[in-house]
KOLSEMI-543932 format. One record per residue (C-alpha): z, x, y; residue number from 1; residue in three letters. Coordinates in Angstrom, 2 decimals. Example, Ala and Ser with C-alpha at 12.3 -4.5 7.8 and 13.67 -1.06 7.14 Angstrom:
((7.80, 12.30, -4.50), 1, 'Ala')
((7.14, 13.67, -1.06), 2, 'Ser')
REM end
This chain:
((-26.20, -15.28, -20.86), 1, 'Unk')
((-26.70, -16.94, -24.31), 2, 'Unk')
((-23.88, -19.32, -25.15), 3, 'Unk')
((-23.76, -18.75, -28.91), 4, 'Unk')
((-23.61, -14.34, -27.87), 5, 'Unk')
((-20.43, -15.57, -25.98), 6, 'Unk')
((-18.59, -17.84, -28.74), 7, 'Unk')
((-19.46, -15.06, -31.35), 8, 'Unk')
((-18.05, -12.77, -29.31), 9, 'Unk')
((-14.62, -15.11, -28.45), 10, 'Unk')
((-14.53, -15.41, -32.10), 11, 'Unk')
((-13.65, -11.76, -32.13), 12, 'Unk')
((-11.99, -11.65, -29.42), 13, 'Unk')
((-9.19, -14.54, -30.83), 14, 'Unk')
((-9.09, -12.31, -33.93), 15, 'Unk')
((-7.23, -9.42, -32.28), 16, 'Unk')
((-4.41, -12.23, -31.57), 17, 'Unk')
((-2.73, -10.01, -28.80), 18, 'Unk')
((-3.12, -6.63, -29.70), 19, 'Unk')
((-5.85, -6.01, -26.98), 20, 'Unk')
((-4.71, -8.42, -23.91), 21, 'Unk')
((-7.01, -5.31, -22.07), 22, 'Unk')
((-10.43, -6.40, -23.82), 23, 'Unk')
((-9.40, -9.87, -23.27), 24, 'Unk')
((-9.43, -9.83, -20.00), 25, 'Unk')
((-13.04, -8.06, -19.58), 26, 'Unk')
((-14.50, -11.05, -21.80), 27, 'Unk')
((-12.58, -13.48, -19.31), 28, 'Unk')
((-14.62, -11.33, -16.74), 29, 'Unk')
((-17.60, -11.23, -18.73), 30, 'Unk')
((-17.46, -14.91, -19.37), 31, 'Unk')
((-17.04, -16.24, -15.45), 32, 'Unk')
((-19.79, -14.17, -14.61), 33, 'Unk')
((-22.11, -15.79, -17.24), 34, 'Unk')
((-20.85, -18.99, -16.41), 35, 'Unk')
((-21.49, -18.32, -12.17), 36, 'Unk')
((-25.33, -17.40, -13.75), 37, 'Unk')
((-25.83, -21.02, -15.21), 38, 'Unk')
((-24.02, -22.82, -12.28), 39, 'Unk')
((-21.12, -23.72, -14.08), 40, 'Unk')
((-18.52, -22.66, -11.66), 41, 'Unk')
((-19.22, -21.64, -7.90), 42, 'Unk')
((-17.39, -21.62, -4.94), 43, 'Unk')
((-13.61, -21.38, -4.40), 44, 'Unk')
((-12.88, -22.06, -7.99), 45, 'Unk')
((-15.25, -18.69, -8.87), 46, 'Unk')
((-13.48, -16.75, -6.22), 47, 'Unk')
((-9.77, -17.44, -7.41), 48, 'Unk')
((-10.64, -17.34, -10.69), 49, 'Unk')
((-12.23, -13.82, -10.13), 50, 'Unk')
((-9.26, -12.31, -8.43), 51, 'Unk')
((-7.16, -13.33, -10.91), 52, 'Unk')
((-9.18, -11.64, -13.62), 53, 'Unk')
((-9.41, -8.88, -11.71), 54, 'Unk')
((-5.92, -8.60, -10.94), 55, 'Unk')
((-4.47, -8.72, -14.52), 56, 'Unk')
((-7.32, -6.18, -15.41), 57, 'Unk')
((-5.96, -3.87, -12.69), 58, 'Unk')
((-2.27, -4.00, -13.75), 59, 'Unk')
((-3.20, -3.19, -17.73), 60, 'Unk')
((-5.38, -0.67, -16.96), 61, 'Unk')
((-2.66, 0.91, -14.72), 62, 'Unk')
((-0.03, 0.12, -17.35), 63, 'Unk')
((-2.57, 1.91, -20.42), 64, 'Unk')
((-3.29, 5.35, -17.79), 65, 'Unk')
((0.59, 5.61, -17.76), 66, 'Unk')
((1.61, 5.21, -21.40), 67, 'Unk')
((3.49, 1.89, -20.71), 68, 'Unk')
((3.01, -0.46, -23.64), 69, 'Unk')
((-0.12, -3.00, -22.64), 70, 'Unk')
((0.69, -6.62, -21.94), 71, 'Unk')
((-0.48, -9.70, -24.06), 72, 'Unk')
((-2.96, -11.58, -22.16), 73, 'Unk')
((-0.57, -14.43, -22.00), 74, 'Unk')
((0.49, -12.31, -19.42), 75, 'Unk')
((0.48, -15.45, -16.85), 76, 'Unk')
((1.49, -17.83, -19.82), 77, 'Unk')
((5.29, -19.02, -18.76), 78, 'Unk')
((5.21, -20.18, -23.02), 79, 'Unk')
((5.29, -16.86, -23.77), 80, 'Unk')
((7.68, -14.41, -21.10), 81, 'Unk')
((6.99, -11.42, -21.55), 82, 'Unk')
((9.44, -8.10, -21.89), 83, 'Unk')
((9.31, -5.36, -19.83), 84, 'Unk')
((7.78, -1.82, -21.58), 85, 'Unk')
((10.76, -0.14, -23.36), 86, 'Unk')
((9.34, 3.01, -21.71), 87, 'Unk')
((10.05, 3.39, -18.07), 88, 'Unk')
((7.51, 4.93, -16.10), 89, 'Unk')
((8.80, 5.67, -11.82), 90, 'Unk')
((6.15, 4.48, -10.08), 91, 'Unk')
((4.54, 7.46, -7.56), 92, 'Unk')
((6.02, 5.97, -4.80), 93, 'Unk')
((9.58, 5.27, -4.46), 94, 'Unk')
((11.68, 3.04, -2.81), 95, 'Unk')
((11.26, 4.85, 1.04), 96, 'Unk')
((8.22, 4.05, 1.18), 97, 'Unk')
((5.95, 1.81, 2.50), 98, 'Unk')
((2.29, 1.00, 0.85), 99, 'Unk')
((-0.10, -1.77, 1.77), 100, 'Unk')
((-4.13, -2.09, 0.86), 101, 'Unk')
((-5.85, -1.71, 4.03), 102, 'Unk')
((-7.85, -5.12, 4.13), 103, 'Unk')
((-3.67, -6.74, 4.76), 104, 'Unk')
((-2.94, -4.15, 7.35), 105, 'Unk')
((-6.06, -4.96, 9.34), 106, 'Unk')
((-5.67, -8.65, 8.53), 107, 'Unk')
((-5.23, -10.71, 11.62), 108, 'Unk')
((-1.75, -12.34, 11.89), 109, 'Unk')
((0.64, -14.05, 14.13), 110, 'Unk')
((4.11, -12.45, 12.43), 111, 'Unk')
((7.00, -12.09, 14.71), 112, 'Unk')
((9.11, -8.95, 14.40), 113, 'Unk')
((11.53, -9.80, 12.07), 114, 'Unk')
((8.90, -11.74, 9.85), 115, 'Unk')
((6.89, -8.32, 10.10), 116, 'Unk')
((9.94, -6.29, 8.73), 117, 'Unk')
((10.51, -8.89, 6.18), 118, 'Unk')
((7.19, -7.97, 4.83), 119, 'Unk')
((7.64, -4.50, 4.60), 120, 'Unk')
((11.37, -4.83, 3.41), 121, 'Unk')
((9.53, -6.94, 0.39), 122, 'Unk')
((7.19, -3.90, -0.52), 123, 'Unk')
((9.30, -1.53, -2.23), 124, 'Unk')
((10.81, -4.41, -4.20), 125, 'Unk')
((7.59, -5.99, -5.18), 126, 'Unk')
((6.39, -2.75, -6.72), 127, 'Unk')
((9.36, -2.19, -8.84), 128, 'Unk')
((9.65, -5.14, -10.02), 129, 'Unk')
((6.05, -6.31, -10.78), 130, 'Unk')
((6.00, -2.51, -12.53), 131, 'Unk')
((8.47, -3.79, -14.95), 132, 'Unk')
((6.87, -7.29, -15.31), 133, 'Unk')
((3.44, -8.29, -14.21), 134, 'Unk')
((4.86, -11.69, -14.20), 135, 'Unk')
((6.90, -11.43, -11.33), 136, 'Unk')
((6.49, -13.85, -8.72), 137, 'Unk')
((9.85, -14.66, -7.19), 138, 'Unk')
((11.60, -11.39, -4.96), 139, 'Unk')
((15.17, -11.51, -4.22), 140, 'Unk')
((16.46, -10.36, -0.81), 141, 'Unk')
((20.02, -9.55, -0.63), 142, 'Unk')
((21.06, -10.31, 3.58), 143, 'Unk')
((23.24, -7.32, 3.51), 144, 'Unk')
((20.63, -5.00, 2.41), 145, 'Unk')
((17.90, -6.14, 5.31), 146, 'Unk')
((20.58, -6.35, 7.96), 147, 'Unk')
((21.60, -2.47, 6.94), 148, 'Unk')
((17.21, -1.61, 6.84), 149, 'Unk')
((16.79, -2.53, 10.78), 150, 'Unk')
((20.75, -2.09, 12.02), 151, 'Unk')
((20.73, -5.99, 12.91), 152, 'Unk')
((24.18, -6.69, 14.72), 153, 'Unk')
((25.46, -10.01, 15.91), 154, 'Unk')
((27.16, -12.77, 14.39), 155, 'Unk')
((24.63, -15.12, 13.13), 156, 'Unk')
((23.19, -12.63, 10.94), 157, 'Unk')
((22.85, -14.30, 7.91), 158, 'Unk')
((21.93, -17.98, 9.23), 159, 'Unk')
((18.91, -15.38, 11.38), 160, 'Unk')
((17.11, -14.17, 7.51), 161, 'Unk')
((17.20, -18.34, 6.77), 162, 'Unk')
((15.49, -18.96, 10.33), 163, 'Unk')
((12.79, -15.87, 9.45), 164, 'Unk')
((12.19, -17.05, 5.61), 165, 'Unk')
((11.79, -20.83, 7.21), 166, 'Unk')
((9.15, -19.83, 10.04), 167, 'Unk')
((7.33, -17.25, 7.52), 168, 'Unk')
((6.18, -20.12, 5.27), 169, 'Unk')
((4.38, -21.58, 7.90), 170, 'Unk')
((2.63, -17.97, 8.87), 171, 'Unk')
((-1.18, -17.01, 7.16), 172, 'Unk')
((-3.11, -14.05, 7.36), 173, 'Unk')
((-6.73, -13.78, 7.33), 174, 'Unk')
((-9.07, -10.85, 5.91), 175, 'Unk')
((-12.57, -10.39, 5.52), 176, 'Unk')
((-14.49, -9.95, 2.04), 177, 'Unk')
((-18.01, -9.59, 0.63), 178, 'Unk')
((-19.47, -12.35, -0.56), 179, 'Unk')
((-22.96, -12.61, -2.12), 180, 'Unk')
((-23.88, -10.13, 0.72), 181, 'Unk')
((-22.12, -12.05, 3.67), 182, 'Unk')
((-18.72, -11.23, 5.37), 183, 'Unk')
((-16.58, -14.35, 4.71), 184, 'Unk')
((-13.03, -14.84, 6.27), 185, 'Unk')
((-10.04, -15.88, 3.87), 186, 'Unk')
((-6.69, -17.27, 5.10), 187, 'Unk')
((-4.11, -16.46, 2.38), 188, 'Unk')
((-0.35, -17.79, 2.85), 189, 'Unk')
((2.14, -14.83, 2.95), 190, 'Unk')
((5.09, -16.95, 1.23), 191, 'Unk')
((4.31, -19.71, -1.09), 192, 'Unk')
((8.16, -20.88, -1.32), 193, 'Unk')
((11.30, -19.65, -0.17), 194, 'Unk')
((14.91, -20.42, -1.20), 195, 'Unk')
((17.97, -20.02, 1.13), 196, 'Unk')
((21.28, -19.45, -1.38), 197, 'Unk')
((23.42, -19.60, 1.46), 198, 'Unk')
((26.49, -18.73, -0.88), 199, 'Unk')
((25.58, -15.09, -2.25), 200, 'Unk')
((23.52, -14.03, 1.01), 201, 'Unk')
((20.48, -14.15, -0.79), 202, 'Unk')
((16.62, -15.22, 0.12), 203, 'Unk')
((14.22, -15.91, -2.93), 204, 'Unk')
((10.63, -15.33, -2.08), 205, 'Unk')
((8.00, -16.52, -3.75), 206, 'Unk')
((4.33, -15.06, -2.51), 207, 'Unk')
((0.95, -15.41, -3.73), 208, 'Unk')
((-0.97, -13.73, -6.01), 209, 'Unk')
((-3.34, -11.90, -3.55), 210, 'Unk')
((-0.18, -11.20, -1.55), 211, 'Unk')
((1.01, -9.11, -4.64), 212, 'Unk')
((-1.96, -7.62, -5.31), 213, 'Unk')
((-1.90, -6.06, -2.16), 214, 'Unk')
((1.46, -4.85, -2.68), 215, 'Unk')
((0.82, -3.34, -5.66), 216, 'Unk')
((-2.77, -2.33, -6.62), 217, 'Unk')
((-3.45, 1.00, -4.84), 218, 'Unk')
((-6.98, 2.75, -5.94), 219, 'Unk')
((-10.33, 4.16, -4.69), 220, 'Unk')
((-11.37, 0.22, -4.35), 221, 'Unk')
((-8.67, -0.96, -2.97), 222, 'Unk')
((-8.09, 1.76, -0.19), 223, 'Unk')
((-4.38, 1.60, 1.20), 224, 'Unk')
((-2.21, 3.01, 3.44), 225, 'Unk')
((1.63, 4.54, 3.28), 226, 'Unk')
((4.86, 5.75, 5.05), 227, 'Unk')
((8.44, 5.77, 4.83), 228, 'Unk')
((9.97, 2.72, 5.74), 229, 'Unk')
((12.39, 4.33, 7.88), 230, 'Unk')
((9.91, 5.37, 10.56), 231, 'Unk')
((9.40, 1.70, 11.45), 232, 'Unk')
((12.89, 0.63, 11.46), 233, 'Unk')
((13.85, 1.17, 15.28), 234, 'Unk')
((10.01, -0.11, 16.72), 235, 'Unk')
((9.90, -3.08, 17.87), 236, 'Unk')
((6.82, -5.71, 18.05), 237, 'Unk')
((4.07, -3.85, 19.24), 238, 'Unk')
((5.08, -0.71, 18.40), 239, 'Unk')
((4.95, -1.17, 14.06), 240, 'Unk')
((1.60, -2.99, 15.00), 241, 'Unk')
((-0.30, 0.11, 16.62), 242, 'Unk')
((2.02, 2.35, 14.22), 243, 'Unk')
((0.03, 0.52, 11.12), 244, 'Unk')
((-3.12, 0.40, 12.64), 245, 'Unk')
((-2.98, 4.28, 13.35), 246, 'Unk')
((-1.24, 5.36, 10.38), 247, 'Unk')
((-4.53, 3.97, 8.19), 248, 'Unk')
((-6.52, 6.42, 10.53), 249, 'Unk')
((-4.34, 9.18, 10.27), 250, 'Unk')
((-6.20, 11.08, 7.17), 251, 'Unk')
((-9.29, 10.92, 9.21), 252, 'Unk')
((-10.28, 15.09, 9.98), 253, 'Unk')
((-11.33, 13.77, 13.40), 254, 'Unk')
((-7.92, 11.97, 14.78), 255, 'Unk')
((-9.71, 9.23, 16.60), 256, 'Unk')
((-10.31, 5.32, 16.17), 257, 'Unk')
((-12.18, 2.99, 18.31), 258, 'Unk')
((-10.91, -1.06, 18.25), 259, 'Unk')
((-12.39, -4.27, 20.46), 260, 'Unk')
((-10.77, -5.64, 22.81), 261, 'Unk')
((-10.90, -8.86, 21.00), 262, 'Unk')
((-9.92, -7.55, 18.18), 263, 'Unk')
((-6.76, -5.66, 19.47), 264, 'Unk')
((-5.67, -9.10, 21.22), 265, 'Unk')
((-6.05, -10.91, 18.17), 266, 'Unk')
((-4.31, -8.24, 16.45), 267, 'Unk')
((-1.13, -8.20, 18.71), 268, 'Unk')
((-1.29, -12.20, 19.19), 269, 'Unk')
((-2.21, -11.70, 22.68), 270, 'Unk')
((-5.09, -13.73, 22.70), 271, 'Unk')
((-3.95, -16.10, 25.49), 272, 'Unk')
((-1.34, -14.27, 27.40), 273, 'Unk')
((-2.14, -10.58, 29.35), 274, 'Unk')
((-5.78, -11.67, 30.42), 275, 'Unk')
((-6.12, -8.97, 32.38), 276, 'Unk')
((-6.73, -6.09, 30.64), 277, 'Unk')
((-4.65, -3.74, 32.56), 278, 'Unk')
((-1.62, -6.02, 32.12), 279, 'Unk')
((-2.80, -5.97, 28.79), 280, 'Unk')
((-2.34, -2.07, 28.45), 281, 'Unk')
((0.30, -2.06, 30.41), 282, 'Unk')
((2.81, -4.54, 28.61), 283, 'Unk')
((1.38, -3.97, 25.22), 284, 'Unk')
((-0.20, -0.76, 24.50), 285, 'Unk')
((1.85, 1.02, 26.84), 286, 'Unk')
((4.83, -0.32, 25.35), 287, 'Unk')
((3.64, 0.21, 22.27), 288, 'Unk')
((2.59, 3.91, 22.65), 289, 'Unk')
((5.75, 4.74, 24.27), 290, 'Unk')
((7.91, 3.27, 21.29), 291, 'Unk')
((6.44, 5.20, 18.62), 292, 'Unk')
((6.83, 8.31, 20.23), 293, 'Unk')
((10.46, 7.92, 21.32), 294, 'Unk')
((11.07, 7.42, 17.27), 295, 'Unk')
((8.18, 9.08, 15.58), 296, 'Unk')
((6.63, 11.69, 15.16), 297, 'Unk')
((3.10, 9.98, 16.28), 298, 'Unk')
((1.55, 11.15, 19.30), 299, 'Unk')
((-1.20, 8.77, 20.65), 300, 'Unk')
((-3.15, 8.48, 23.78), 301, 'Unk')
((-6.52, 6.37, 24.68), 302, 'Unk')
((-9.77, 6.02, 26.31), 303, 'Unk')
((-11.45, 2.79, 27.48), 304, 'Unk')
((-15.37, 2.03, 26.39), 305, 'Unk')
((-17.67, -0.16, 28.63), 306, 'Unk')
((-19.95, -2.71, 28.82), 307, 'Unk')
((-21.41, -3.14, 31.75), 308, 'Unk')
((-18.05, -3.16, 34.27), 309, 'Unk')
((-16.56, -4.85, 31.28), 310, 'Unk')
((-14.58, -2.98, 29.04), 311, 'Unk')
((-14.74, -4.09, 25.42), 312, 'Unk')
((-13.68, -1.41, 23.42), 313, 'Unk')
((-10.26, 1.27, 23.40), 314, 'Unk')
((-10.59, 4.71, 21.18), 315, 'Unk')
((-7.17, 5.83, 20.16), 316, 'Unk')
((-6.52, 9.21, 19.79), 317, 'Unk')
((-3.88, 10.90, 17.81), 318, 'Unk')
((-1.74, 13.24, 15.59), 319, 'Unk')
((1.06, 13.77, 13.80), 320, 'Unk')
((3.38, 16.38, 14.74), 321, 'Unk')
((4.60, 17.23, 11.44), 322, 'Unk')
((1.37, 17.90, 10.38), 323, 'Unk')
((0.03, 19.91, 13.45), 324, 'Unk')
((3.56, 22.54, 12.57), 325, 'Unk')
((2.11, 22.70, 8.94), 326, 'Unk')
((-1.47, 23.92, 10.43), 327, 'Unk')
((0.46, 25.86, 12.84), 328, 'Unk')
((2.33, 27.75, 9.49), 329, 'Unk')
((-0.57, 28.62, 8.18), 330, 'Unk')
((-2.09, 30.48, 10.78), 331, 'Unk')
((0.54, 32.63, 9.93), 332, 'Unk')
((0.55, 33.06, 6.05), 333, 'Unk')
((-3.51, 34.60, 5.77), 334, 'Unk')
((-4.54, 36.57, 3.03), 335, 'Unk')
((-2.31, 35.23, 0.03), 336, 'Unk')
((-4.80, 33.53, -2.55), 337, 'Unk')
((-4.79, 35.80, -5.72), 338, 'Unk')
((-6.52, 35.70, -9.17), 339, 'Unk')
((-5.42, 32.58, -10.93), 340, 'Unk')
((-3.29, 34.27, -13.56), 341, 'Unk')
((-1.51, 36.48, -11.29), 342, 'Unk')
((1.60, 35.89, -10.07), 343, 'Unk')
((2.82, 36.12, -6.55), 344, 'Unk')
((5.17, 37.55, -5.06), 345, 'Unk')
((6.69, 34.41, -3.44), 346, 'Unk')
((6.58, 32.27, -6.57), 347, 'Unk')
((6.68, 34.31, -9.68), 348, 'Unk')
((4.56, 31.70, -11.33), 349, 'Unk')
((0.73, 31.96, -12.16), 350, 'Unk')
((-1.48, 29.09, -11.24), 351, 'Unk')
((-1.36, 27.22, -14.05), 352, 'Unk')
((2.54, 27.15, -14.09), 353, 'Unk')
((2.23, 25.78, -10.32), 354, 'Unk')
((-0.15, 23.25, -11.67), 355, 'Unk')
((2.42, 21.60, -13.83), 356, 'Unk')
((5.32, 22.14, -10.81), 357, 'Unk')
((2.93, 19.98, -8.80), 358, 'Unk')
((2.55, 17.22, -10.57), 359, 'Unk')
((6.14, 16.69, -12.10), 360, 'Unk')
((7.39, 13.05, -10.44), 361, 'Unk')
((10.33, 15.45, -8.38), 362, 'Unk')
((7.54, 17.30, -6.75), 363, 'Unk')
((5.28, 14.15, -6.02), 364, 'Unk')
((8.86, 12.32, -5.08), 365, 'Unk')
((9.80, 15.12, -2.50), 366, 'Unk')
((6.47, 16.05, -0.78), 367, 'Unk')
((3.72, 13.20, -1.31), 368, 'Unk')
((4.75, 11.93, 2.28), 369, 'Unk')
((2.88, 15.35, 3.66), 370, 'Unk')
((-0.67, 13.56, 2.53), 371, 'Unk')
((-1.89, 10.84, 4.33), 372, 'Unk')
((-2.90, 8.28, 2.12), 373, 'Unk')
((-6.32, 8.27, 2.58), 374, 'Unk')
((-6.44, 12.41, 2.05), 375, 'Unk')
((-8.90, 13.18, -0.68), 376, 'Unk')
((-6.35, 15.55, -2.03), 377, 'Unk')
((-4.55, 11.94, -2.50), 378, 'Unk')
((-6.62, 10.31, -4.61), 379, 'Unk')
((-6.79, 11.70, -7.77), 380, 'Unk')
((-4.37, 13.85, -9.69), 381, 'Unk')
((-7.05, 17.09, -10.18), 382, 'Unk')
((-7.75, 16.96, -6.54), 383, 'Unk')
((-4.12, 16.81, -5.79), 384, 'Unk')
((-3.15, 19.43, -8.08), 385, 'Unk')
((-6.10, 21.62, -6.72), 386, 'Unk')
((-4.83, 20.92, -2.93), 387, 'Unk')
((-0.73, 21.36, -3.12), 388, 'Unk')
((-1.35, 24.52, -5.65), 389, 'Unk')
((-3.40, 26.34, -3.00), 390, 'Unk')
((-0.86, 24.98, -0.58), 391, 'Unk')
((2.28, 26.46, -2.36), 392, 'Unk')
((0.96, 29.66, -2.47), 393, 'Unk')
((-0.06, 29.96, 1.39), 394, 'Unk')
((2.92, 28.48, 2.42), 395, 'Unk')
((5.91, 28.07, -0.03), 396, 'Unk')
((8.69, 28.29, 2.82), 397, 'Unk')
((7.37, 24.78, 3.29), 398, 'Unk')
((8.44, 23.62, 0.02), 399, 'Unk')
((11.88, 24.71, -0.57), 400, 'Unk')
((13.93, 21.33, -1.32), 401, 'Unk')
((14.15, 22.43, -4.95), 402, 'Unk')
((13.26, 25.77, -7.55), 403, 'Unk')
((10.13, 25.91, -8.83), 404, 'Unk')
((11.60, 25.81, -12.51), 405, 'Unk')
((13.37, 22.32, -11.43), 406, 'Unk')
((9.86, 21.10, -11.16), 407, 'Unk')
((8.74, 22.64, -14.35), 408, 'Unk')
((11.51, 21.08, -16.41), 409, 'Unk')
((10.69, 18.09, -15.22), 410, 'Unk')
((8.09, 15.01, -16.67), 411, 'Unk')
((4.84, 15.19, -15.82), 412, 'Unk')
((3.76, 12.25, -13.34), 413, 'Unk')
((1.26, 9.27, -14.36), 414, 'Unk')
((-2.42, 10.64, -13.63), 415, 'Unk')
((-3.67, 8.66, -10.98), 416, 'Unk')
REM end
């Protein structure tokens, strides 16, 4: 790309001081790119520098589709802090639950348990916090609040969250990403620093930028996965492990999902221990199996592939209970769709009333946990509207936490 095309075009760029940190950041894209063309930066240097771009153009594009006053692009600039938006916007998904990009969940990792819940403690937080300032890099966690999450008891409770924030900073992940046509593996630290202040109960966490990303950017490309925190909080080990790994399946219309061997061993860190394989199901599978459905409503059984007399791959099956008595409902509700200006008699509202009940935050707040993730009703705000509309009308005893005209009256939700 011509040279004196891109300083013309910084020229302009530097005019707008920072009233468009958005078209900033698409010449900082536009600009590695060129520079990648002439050989001027390659390598590991091209790759952070990428993600970064990327990542500050995903948070002001997210901030601009909600109304939320756009960020300078000296966004990452500690010179110039920058303020939170004046106007509050509550993210879709509140603090119960859970949300994670896919690529982390399936990311290979040696976390013990309490490292693991640490993790997932953090992910509420992160959101809320990098929603109010994209600059956000250090979380606190109060003890009190982590020990109350899992029901820790004992008395070395608060000297145990030092011992997990110690032993995480020596922990990495690693994913798998396209690049120039290849899969290439990337180890990423979960915690970059970590501060014990032993005196107010509190951890500081510090993560990494592609840690937060995770965390936080949720989109077509960046498929991810949710669920309230609570149905994790009594598993132990192996149980969240298979829990995650089936609860990124769970919007499939076929309830099935076939993992290596080597892959699931890596997974649960059982690479060296449980070599044979029906010690391995037996002490970790089992186990695991057995834990989420004593506290969840997950119901999950398996079949063994072969090669040879070698068996290489397991294909999970499952369901989700609560979703199986919604099917079950509707068996029982036929015949109810009506002209879209008519009202019902169950609701009293026509369709385009229900349209604006469905996506007010309350409604999104109350029943977005009955939509896996990954539905397609999930991933944009038409197709939602479209799905819970029809849904409400077949089936309205299932939505009775609040009136219809509660929803109404309320603010309509972010388009996503």
């Amino acid at each position: 790309m011509d040279n004196q095309f891109l300083e013309g075009f910084r020229e302009k760029i530097e005019a707008l001081e920072d009233t468009d940190p958005l078209q900033k950041a698409n010449f900082d894209l536009l600009q590695l790119v060129s520079e990648a063309m002439i050989g001027k930066v390659s390598g590991q240097e091209y790759e952070l520098r990428m993600l970064e771009i990327k990542t500050r153009i995903a948070i002001l594009e997210r901030q601009e589709a909600k109304g939320q006053q756009v960020l300078p692009s000296s966004f990452i600039n500690e010179k110039h802090p920058i303020r939170p938006s004046e106007k509050k916007v509550s993210p879709v998904y509140g603090d119960k639950w859970f949300v994670i990009q896919n690529r982390l969940l399936n990311a290979i990792t040696d976390l013990e348990l309490n490292e693991r819940r640490l993790i997932i403690f953090l992910s509420p937080l992160v959101r809320k916090a990098v929603e109010a300032d994209p600059t956000q890099r250090i979380f606190t966690v109060r003890v009190k609040d982590f020990v109350d999450e899992y029901g820790l008891k004992g008395k070395y409770l608060y000297k145990e969250l030092e011992t997990i924030a110690d032993s995480i900073l020596e922990k990495v992940f690693f994913f798998w990403y396209d690049y120039k046509g290849n899969q290439t593996k990337k180890g990423v630290s979960w915690v970059s620093e970590c501060d014990y202040i032993e005196n107010e109960g509190l951890v500081k966490i510090k993560l990494d930028d592609t840690v937060i990303e995770m965390l936080t950017v949720f989109d077509k490309a960046n498929p991810f996965t949710k669920y309230e925190r609570k149905m994790i909080a009594n598993l132990g080990s192996y149980g969240v492990i298979l829990f995650e790994l089936i609860a990124s399946c769970m919007h499939q219309q076929h309830k099935q999902k076939a993992y290596t061997v080597e892959y699931l061993r890596a997974k649960f860190n059982c690479v060296d221990t449980y070599s044979v394989i029906s010690e391995f199901k037996r002490n970790v599978l089992n186990k695991a199996i057995n834990d989420i459905e004593i506290h969840t409503p997950y119901r999950i059984s398996y079949t063994q592939n072969k090669k040879g007399r070698i068996i290489h791959e397991i294909v999970f099956s499952f369901e989700d209970t609560r979703e199986k008595a919604v099917k079950d409902s509707k068996g029982k509700n036929k015949g109810l769709e009506r002209a879209p200006d008519t009202a019902d008699m169950f609701t009293n509202y026509t369709d385009k009333q229900l349209a604006r009940a469905v996506h007010s935050k309350k409604f999104i707040a109350d029943y977005n946990g009955l939509i896996a993730a990954q539905n397609p009703a999930n991933q944009s705000s038409g197709a939602w509207i479209s799905h819970m509309v029809e849904w409400v009308k077949k089936d309205p005893e299932c939505f009775t936490k609040r009136p219809v005209q509660e929803y109404l009256d309320d603010e309509q939700a972010p388009k996503f």
